[in-house]
N, C-alpha and C positions, 0 to 999 in steps of 0.2 A: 169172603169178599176180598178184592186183592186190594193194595195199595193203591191210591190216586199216583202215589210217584211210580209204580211200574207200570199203570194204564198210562202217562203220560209217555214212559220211554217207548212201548210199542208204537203209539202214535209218530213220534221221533224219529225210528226207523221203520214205520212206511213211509212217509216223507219223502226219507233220504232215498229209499228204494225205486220211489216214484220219479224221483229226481234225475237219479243216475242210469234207469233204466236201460233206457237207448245209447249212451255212453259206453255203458256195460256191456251190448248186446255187439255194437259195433268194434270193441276194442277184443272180444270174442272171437268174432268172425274173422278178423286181421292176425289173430292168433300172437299180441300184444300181451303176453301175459306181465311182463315189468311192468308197461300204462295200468292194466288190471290190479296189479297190487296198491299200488299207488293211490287207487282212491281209496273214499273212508269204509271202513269194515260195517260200519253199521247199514250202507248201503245196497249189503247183500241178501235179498231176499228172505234165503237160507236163515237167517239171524232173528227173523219175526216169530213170534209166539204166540199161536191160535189161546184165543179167549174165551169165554164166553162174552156174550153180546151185551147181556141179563147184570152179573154179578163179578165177572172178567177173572174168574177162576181158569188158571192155566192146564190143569189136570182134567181129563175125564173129557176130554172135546167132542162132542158129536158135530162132525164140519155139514151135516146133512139141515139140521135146524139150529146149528151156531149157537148152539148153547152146552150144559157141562150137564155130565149125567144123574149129578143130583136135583139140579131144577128142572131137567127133563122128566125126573119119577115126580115131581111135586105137582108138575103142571099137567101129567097124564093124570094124575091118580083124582087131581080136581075135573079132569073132562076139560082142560084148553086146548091139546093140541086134538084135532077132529082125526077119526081114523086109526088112534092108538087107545086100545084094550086092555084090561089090568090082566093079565092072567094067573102068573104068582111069583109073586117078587116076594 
């Protein structure tokens, strides 16, 4: 299980990402790389940390059902997710 204080900074910087977006996108195109540094670093996409959705374990990411590979084997091996088979783990 990860920290409440590192699920809060992911949250943090999607934010700021969301935020600065279009900013970003446009200062890009202009080819403004001085404007470009200039904002905040955590505003860089680049900088966010896939989770799990579940338990927010940063390792192990399956980005297909957003969860981390060992709650993916707990949740097959009980019959949650529909369509995944045990075969030999």
């Amino acid at each position: 299980m990860a920290k409440e204080s590192m699920k809060a900074r992911e949250v943090k910087r999607k934010k700021l990402a969301d935020k600065y977006a279009a900013k970003r996108k446009q200062l890009k195109a202009e080819g403004n790389y001085a404007a470009l540094q200039l904002l905040p670093r955590n505003s860089n996409p680049i900088r966010q940390r896939n989770r799990s959705t579940l338990t927010g374990r940063p390792r192990g990411y399956m980005r297909i059902f957003g969860i981390d590979r060992i709650t993916f084997r707990e949740m097959a091996s009980r019959g949650l997710i529909p369509g995944v088979k045990k075969a030999s783990w």
